[in-house]
C-alpha positions as CSV (number, residue, x, y, z in Angstrom):
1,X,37.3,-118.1,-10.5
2,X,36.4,-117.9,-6.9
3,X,37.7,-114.4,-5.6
4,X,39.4,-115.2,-1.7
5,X,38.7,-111.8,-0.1
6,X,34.7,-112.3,-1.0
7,X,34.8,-115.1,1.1
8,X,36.9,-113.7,4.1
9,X,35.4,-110.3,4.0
10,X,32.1,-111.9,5.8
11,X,34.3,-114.0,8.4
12,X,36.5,-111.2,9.5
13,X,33.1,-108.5,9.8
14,X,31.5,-111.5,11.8
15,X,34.8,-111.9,13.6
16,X,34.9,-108.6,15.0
17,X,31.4,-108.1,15.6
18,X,32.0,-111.4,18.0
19,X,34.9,-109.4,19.8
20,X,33.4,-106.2,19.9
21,X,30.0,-107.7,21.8
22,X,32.4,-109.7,24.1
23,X,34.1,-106.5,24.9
24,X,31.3,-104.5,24.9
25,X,29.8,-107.5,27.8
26,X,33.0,-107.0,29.5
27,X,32.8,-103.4,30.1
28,X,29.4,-103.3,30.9
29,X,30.4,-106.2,34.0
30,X,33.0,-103.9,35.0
31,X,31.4,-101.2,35.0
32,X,28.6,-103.1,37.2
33,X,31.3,-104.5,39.7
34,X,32.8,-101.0,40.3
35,X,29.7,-99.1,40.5
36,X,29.7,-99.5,44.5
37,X,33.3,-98.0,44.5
38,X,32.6,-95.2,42.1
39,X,30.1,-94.0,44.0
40,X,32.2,-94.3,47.6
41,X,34.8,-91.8,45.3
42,X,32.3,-89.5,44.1
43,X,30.5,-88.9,47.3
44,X,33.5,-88.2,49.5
45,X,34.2,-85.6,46.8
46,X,31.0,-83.7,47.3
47,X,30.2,-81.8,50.1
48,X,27.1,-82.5,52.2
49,X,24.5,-80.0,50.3
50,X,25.5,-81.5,47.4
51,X,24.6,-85.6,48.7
52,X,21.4,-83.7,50.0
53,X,20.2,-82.3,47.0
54,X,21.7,-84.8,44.4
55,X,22.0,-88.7,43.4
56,X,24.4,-91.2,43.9
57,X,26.1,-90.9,40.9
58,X,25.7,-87.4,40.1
59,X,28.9,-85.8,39.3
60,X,30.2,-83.0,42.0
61,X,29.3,-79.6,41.6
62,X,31.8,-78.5,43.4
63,X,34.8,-81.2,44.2
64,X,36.4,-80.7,47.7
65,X,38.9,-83.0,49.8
66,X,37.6,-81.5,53.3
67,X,35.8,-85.0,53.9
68,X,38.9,-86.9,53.3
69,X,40.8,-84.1,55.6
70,X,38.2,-84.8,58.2
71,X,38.2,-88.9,58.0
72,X,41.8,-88.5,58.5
73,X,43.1,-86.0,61.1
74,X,39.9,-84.2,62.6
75,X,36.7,-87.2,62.7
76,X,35.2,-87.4,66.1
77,X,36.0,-91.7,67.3
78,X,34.5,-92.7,70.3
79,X,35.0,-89.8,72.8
80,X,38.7,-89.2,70.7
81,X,38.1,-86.2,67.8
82,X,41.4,-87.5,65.7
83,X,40.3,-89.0,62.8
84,X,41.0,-92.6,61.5
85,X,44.9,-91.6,61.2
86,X,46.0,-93.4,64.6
87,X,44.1,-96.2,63.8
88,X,45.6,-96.7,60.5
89,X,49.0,-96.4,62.0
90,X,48.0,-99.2,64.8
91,X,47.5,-101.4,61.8
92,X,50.3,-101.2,59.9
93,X,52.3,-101.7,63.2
94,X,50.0,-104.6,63.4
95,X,50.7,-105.7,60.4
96,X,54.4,-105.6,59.9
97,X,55.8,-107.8,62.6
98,X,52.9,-110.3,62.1
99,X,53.3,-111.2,58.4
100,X,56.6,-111.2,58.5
101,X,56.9,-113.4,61.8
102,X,54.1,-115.7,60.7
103,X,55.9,-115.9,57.4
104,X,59.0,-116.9,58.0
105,X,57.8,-119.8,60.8
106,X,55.6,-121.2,58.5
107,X,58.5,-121.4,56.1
108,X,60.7,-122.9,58.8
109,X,57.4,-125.7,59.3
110,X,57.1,-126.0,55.7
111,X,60.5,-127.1,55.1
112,X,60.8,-129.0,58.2
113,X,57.2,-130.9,57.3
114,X,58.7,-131.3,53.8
115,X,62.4,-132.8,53.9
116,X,62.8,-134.1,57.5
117,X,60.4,-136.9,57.7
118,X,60.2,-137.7,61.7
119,X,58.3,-140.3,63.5
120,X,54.6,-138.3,64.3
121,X,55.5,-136.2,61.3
122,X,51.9,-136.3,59.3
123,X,50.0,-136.5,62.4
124,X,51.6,-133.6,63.9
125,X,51.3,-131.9,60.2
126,X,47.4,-132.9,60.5
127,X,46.9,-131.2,63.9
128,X,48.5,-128.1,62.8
129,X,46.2,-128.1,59.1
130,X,43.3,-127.9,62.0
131,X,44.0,-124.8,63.0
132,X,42.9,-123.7,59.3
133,X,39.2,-124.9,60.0
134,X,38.8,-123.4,63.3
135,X,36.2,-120.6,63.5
136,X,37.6,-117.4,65.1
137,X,34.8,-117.2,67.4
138,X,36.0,-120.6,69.2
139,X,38.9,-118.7,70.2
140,X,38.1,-115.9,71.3
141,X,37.5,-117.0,75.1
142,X,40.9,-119.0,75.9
143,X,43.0,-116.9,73.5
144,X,41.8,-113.8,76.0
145,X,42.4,-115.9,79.0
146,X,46.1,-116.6,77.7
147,X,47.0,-113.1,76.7
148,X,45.6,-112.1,80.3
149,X,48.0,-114.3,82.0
150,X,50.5,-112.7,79.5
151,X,50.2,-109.7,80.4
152,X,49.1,-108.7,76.3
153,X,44.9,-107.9,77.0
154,X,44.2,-105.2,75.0
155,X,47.8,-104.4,73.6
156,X,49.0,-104.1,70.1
157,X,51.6,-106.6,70.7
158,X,48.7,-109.3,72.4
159,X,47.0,-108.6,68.7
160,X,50.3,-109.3,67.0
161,X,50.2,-112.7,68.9
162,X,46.8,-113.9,68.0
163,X,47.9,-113.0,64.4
164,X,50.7,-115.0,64.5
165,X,49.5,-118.0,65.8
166,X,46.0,-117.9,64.1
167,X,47.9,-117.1,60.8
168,X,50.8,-120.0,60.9
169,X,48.6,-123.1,60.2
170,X,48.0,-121.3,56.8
171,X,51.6,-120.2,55.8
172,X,52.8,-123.7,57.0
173,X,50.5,-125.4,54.6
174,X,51.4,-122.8,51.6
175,X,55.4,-123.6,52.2
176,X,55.1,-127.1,53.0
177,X,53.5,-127.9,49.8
178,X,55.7,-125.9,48.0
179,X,58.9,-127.4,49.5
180,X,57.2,-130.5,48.5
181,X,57.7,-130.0,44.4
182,X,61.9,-129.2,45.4
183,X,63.9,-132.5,44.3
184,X,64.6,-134.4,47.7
185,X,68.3,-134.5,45.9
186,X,69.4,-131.4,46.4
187,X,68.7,-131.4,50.1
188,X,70.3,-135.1,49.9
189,X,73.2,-133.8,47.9
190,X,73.6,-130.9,50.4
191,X,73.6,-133.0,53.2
192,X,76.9,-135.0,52.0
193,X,78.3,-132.1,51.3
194,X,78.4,-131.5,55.2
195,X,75.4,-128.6,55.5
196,X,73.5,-129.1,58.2
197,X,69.8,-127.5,58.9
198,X,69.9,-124.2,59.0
199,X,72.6,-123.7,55.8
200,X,70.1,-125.8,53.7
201,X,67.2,-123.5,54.7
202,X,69.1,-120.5,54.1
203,X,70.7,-121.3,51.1
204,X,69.0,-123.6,49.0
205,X,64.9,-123.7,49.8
206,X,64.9,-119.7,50.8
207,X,66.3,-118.0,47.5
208,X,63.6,-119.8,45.5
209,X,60.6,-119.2,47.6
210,X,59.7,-115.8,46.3
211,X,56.5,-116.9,44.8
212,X,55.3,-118.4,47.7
213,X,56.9,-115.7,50.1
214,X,54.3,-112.8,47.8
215,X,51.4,-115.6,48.4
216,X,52.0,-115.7,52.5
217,X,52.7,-112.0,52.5
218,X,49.2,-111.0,50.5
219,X,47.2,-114.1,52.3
220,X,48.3,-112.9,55.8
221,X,48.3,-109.0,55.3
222,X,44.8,-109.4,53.4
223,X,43.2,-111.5,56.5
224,X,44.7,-109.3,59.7
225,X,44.4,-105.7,57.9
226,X,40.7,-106.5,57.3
227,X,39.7,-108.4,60.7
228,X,37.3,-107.1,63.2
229,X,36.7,-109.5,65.3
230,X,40.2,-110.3,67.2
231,X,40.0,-106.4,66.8
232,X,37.1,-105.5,68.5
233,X,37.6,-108.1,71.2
234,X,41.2,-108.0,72.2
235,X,42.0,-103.7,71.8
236,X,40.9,-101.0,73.0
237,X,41.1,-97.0,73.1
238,X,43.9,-95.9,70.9
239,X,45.4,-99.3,70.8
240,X,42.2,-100.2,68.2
241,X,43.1,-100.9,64.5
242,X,41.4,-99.2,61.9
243,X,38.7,-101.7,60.7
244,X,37.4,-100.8,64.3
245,X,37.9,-97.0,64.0
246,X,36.0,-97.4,61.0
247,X,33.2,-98.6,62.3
248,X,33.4,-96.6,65.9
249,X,33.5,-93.4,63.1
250,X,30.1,-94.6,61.2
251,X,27.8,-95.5,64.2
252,X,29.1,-92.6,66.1
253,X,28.6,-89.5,64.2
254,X,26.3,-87.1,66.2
255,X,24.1,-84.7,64.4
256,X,23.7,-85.0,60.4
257,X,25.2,-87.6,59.4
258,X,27.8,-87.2,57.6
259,X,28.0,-89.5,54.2
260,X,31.1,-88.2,52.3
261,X,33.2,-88.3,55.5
262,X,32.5,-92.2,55.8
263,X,33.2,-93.1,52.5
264,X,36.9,-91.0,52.4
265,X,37.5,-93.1,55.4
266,X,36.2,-96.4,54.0
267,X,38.4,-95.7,51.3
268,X,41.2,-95.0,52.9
269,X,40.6,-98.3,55.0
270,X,40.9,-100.4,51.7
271,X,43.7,-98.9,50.2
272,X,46.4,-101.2,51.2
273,X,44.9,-104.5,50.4
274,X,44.2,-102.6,47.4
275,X,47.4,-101.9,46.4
276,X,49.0,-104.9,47.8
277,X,46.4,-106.4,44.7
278,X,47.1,-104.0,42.1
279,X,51.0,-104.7,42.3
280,X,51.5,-107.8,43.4
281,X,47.8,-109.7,42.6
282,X,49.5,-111.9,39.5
283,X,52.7,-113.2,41.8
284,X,49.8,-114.1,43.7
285,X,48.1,-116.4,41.4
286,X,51.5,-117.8,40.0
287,X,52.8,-118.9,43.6
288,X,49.3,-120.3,44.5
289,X,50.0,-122.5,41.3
290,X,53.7,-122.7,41.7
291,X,53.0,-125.7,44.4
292,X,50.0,-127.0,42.7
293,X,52.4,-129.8,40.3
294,X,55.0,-131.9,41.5
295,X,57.8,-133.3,39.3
């Protein structure tokens, strides 16, 4: 008789030789992916005699935190010695009031796009999806012309403006096609019941938008915590965010330049999005997808 285990002894050894090479691949692909960051951590941890006389991936002789002291409180900026720490401030005050402004309108659009059907409705919907193909550099000129006549050039709240407006044509097209895979009944049924606009918004499309709430929130904090451009051209001074600190710090440094110093502040200008990622990256994929089916 045939003995079972001779026979499955072979599949299960060419089995995990299978996963372990698969692994193995993936680990290697990692490893290649986060070399550039590795090395951003393991030079702000040196000091400069140790960049000098070693390698990029060299492990520290001696670990020290003065460059990340330095990138934060006590870097020379433009002709201001305070680090990046003002300018990481400026963009979380940025930030804030944006994505959550920009958020909740685009809901409001979304639902109104959605469930009130209006004569003009799909054309009007059409305009607004332009706004998502419009390069920023087409804007740059009138959008400085109107925050001029606002009164907003080279403000943190003008910055807070172009945010918002640049940022709703994409939060109204996340909402409105997610309100669009809600049953038309319940807003139907609500309506009989006697609620009118608001009291449908607030208490029957609001408390199950969470997933697409965590999309607008990572989508809009992702794309103003990393611009440059509306930074560079509508701030200035202390009123600068940090993506433009950061680069003020690197192409300013007098003297030697100073390596370990510009990565700690590199670093600590991708932290956020970073975390926002880490914590919140999979509510981020499931709301994208949340929309993606009707019925």
């Amino acid at each position: 008789m045939n003995d079972p285990m001779v026979h499955t002894a072979p599949k299960t050894a060419g089995v995990f030789a299978g996963r372990l090479f698969i692994y193995g691949l993936l680990i290697l692909m990692v490893f290649y992916f986060l070399l550039p960051f590795i090395v951003m951590v393991l030079t702000s941890l040196k000091t400069m005699a140790d960049i000098r006389t070693g390698n990029l991936i060299s492990w520290p002789r001696e670990f020290t935190l003065d460059a990340w002291k330095t990138a934060w409180g006590s870097a020379c900026i433009a002709v201001e010695c305070n680090g990046i720490k003002v300018y990481f401030w400026n963009s979380v005050k940025i930030v804030v009031p944006a994505v959550t402004i920009s958020t909740l309108i685009g809901a409001a659009n979304g639902y109104v796009f959605s469930k009130w059907k209006f004569w003009g409705s799909e054309v009007l919907f059409s305009l607004l999806l332009l706004g998502c193909f419009i390069p920023f550099q087409a804007i740059l000129l009138p959008m400085a012309q109107t925050l001029g006549k606002l009164g907003l050039s080279q403000s943190l709240a003008g910055l807070i403006l172009v945010h918002i407006i640049y940022g709703l044509a994409f939060t109204t097209l996340f909402f409105r096609n997610y309100y669009v895979t809600i049953p038309d009944e319940l807003v139907k049924a609500a309506r009989i019941d006697g609620a009118g606009f608001f009291r449908i918004f607030w208490k029957i499309l609001l408390p199950v938008s969470t997933p697409i709430f965590v999309v607008c929130v990572i989508w809009q904090m992702t794309q103003i915590w990393n611009d440059f451009l509306f930074g560079v051209v509508f701030s200035a001074g202390g009123n600068q965010p940090i993506t433009v600190a950061l680069n003020n710090l690197v192409n300013t440094s007098t003297g030697t330049k100073a390596y370990n110093v510009d990565m700690a502040a590199a670093i600590i200008a991708a932290t956020p999005t970073l975390l926002v990622y880490i914590v919140a990256g999979k509510y981020f994929v499931r709301g994208l997808t949340a929309g993606s089916v009707k019925g």
